[in-house]
N, C-alpha and C positions, 0 to 999 in steps of 0.2 A: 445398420440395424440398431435399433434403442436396445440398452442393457436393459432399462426400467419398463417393465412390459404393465406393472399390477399398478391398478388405477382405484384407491379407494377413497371413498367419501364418508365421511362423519359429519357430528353436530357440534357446534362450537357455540358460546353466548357471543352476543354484541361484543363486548369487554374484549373477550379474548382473541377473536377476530380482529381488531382494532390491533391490538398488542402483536400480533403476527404481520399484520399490514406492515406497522408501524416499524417493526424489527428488519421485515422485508427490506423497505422503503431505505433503510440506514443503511444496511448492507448490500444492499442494491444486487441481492441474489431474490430467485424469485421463490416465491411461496413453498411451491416443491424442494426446495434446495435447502431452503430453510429450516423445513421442518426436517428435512432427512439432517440433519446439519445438528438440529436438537435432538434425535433419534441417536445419531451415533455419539451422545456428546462430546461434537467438536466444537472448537470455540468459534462466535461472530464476532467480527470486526466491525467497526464500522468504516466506510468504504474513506479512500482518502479522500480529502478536501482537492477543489482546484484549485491549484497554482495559480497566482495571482501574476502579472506580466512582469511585477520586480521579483521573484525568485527563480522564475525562468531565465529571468537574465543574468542573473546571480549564477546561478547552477550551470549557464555555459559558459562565465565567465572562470570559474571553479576547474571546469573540462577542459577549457581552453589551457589553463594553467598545465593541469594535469600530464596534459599532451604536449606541451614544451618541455616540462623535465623527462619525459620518456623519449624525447626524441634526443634532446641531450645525453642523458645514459645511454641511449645504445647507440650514439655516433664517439660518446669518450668513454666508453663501459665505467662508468663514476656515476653516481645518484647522490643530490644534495638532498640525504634523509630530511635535513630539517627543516627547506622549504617545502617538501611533500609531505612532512607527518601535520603541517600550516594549512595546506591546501587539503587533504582528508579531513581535518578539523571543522574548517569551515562549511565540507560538504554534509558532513553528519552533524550540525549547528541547522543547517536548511532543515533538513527532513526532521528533525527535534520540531521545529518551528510549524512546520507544517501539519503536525500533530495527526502521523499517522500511527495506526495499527492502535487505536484506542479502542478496548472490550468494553462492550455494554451489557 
C-alpha cells in the first residue's frame, strides 16, 4: 500500500521546471522525491559518479589487502595496525577521488 495517497498539481514557469528537471536529473531521484526532499529541507546530493574500470580495480585490490590482514589477525590474534591504517588510507584516497556526496 502507497504511504503517499495525495496527488497535487500546480503551475510552475519554464525556468523553474527546467531547474527541477535539472536537480532531478543530478540526483537521480524523481521529481516527486525531489520536491518532497525540498519540502522537508533535506539536503540533495548529487548522485555518485561511475566508477571508471581503474578504481574498481584499485578498490578490490584495497579488499583483497584488507582481507589478508583479517585473516592473519584471527589465525595469530595480532593486527599489523600500520599496514591496515595504509590500506583504509588508500580506500578513503578512492572515494575522495571519486568525488562523492557533492551538495548542489
Amino acid at each position: 500500500m502507497r504511504t503517499k495517497t495525495n496527488f497535487i498539481c500546480f503551475r510552475a514557469t519554464d525556468k523553474e521546471v527546467k531547474k527541477l528537471y535539472n536537480l532531478s536529473q543530478k540526483s537521480k531521484l524523481s521529481r516527486s522525491k525531489t520536491i518532497c526532499n525540498l519540502i522537508n529541507n533535506s539536503k540533495i546530493y548529487e548522485a555518485p559518479k561511475i566508477m571508471d574500470s581503474e578504481v574498481k580495480y584499485q578498490l578490490s585490490m584495497i579488499g583483497n589487502n584488507i582481507n589478508q590482514i583479517a585473516k592473519v589477525a584471527n589465525a595469530t590474534g595480532e593486527v599489523d595496525i600500520k599496514n591496515l591504517e595504509e590500506r583504509v588510507d588508500e580506500l578513503y584516497g578512492c572515494f575522495e577521488n571519486q568525488g562523492t556526496k557533492e551538495k548542489f
